[in-house]
C-alpha positions in Angstrom: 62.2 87.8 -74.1 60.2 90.2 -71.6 60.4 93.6 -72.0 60.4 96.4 -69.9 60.7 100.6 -70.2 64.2 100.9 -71.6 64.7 98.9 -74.8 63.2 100.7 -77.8 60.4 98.5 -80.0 59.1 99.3 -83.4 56.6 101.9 -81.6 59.4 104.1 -80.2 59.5 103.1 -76.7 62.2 102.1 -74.7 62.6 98.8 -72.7 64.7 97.0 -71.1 64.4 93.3 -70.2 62.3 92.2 -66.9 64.7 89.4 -65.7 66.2 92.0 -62.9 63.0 93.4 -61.7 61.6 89.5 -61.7 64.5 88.5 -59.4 64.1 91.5 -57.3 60.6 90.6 -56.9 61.2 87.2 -56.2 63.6 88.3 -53.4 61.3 91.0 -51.9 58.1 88.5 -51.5 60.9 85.5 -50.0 61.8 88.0 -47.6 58.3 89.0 -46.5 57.7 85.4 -46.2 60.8 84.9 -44.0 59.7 87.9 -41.7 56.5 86.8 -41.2 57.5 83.3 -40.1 59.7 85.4 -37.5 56.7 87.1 -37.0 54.6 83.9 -36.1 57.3 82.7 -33.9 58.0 85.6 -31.7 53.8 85.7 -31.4 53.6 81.7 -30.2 57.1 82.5 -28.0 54.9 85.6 -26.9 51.7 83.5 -26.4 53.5 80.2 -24.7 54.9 83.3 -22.2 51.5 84.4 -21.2 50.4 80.7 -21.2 53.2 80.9 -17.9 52.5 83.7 -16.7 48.8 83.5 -16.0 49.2 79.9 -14.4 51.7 82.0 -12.2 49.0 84.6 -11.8 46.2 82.0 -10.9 48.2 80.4 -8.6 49.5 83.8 -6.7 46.0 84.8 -6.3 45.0 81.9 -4.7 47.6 81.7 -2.5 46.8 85.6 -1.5 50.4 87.0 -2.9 48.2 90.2 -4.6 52.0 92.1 -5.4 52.8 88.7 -7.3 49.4 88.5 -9.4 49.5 92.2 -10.0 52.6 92.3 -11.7 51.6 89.3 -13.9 48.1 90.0 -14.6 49.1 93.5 -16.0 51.1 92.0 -18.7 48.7 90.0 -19.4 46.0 92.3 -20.9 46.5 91.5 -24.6 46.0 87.3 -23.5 42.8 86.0 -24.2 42.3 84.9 -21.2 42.4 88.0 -19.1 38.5 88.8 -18.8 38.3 85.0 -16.9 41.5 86.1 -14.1 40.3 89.6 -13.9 36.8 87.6 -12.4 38.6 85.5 -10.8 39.8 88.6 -8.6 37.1 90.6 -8.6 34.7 87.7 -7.1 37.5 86.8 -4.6 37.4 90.6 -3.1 33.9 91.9 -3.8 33.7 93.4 -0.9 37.3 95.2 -0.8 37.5 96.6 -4.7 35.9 99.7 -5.8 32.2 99.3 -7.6 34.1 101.1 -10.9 36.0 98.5 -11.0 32.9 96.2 -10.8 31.3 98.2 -13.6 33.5 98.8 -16.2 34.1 95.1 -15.8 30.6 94.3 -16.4 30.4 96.6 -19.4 33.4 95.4 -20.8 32.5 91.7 -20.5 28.9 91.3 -20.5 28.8 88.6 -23.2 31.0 86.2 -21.1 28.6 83.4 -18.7 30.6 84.4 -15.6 29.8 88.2 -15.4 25.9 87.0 -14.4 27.0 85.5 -11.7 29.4 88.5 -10.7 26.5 91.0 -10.7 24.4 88.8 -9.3 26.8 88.2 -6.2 27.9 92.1 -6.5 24.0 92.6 -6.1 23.1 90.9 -3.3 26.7 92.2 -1.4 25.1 96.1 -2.7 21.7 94.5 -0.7 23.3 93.4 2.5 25.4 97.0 3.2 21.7 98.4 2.1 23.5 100.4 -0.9 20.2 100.4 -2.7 21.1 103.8 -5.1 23.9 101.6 -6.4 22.0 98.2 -6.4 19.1 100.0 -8.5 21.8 101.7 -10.7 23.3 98.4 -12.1 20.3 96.2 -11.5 19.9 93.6 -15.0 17.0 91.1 -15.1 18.0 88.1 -13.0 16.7 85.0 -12.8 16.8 85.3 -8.6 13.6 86.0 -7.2 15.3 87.8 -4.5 17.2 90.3 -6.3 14.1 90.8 -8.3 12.0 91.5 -5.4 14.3 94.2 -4.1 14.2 95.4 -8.0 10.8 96.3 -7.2 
């Protein structure tokens, strides 16, 4: 039989027998288990949810209903793919959205294809209003001879 502290042995200490603290044990890691398969579920209910919810917001902001995709699109930061439908409106209003908004963009997702080509289009939209402090500012090597030429 297993011993633990409370029975005494031929050394003087006292143990008791582990059978309770087994069984405890046993219960305490099923329960984790259990919790973490709720925890899994209410993550893929979360996920199918945002799955929804940025079709909805795709679809609103192509069909111009701003107040619709606003309220999805700003539960929808934590989804991975927020970056692509926060493009997605950025390209379709260029010319109406702030050029923080532009930036912190860029420098937030700089590794994804799609932000070349919305600097690229930012840049040559900074070119034709003749904002050239702000085209220089946020100027990257581009493969457009245009935008290199003004670079110069």
């Amino acid at each position: 039989m297993l011993l633990s502290r409370r029975q005494t042995n031929n050394t003087g200490t006292v143990f008791a027998p582990v059978k309770g603290r087994f069984q405890a044990t046993c219960l305490a890691l099923i329960l984790v288990i259990i919790t973490m398969g709720k925890v899994d579920l209410a993550s893929a209910n979360t996920l199918e949810q945002q799955r929804k919810d940025y079709r909805a917001a795709q679809k609103a902001l192509k069909s111009g209903q701003t107040d619709i995709f606003n309220r999805l699109s700003a539960d929808l930061k934590t989804y991975p793919l927020y970056p692509y439908l926060l493009h997605d409106y950025l390209k379709g209003r260029l010319w109406k959205v702030k050029d923080e908004e532009i930036i912190q963009f860029l420098q937030q997702h700089n590794d994804l294809p799609m932000a070349d080509d919305l600097r690229k289009d930012w840049l040559q939209l900074l070119i034709s209003k003749g904002r050239w402090q702000v085209f220089l500012e946020n100027y990257t090597p581009q493969q457009d001879t245009t935008l290199q030429c003004y670079q110069l």
